[in-house]
N, C-alpha and C positions, 0 to 999 in steps of 0.2 A: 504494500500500500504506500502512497505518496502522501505527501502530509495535507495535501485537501484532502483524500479521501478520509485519511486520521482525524483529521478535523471535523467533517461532515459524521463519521461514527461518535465520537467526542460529543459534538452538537447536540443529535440524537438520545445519546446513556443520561446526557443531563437536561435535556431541558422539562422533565418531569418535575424540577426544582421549582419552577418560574407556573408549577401549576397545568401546563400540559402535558399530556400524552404521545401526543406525533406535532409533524409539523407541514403545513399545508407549501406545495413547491413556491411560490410566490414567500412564504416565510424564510425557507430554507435558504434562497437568491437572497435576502435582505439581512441576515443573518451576517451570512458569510460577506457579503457586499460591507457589514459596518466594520464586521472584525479588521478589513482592507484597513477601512478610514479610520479607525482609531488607533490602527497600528503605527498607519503616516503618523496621526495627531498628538500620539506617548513616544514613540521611540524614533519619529520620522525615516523608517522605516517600513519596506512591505511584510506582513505576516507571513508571504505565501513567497516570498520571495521571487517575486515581479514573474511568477511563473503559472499564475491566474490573470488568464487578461479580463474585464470587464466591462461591457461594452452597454450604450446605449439601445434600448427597448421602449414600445409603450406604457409599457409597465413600470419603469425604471430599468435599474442596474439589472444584467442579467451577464452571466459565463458559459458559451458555449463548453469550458474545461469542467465547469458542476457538472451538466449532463452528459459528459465524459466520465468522467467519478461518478456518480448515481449508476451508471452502464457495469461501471467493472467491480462496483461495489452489491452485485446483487446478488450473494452468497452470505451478503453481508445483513441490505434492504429490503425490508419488504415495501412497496408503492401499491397504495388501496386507491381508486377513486373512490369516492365521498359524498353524495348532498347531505348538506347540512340543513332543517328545516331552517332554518333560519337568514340561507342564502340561496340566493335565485341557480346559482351556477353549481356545476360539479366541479369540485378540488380533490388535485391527486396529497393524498394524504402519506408521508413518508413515517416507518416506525424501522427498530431493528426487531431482525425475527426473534422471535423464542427460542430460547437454547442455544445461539449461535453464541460461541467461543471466538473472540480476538484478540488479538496482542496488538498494542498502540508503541511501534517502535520510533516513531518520528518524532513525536510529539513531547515537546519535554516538561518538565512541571511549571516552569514560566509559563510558557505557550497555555496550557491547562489553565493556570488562576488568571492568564486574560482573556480565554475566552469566555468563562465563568463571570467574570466580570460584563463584559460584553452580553452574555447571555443574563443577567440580571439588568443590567439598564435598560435591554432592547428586549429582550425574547416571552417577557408577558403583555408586549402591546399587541391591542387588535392590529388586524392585517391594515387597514386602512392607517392607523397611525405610525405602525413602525413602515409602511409606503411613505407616509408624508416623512419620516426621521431620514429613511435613504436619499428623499428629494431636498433636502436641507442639506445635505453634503455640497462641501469646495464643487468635486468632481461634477456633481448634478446643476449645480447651479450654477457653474462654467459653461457647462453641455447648454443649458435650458436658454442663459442668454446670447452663445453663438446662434442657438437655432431663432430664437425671437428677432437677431439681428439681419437674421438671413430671409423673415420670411416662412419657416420653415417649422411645421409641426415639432416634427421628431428627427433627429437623425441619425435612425435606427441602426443600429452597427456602427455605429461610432465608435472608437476606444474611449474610456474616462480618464481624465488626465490628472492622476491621485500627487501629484506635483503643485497642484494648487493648496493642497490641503498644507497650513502652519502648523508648527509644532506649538504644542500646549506651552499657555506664557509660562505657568510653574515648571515645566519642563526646562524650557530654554534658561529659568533662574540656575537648574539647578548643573544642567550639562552646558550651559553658555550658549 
């Protein structure tokens, strides 16, 4: 396993902390999309080591490389579709199987207490608001007023340029 995939299992074993059970794909992309930006934002720094591209969608942030990882992680995943009454649409619901056995060799216990961190500021918001937390990102709101400048809805496939994003002022007091 590559350490997205470690991380997307990781994701999963804990976010029953934050109060749910699985995580609907549109969670899972915004998840992993913040762990990116707050990784710029504390260590300026990519988490995934600039080896997740992240590209613009209508939806937001999305990685053709997750649904790469979701692919080779399914010994791993199980992927339900879903309606929930409470929502018009069907969502693919992501859980890890029962019984499955893995070992998280990439991952180290730093990486672990931030995504945990990450996973508690982000991962109990409704889908609509941790969407709006992604669309507040440097990255997003770089994208949003190229495209407003242009004229231009979306422009879907876009790369996100996580270079925009500052490092945290207390940060910078403390590593200069």
């Amino acid at each position: 396993m590559n350490l997205l995939e470690e991380t997307i299992i990781f994701i999963l074993s804990q976010i029953y902390k934050v109060k749910k059970d699985n995580l609907s794909q549109i969670e899972l992309f915004k998840l992993l999309y913040l762990i990116e930006t707050e990784s710029y934002r504390y260590t300026g720094d990519s988490f995934f080591n600039e080896e997740v591209l992240f590209t613009r969608d209508k939806n937001g942030p999305i990685s053709v490389d997750v649904y790469k990882a979701l692919d080779n992680l399914s010994d791993f995943v199980q992927k339900k579709e879903e309606k929930k009454p409470d929502y018009l649409y069907k969502r693919h619901s992501f859980y890890i199987k029962e019984g499955v056995k893995y070992e998280l060799k990439k991952l180290r216990q730093d990486q672990k207490l931030f995504i945990n961190s990450v996973l508690l500021s982000f991962g109990g918001l409704a889908i609509k608001r941790l969407k709006e937390k992604a669309y507040e990102t440097e990255p997003m709101l770089d994208m949003i007023s190229k495209e407003q400048k242009r004229g231009v809805e979306c422009f879907k496939g876009a790369s996100l340029n996580f270079k925009t994003i500052k490092l945290d002022k207390d940060m910078k007091e403390i590593y200069g």
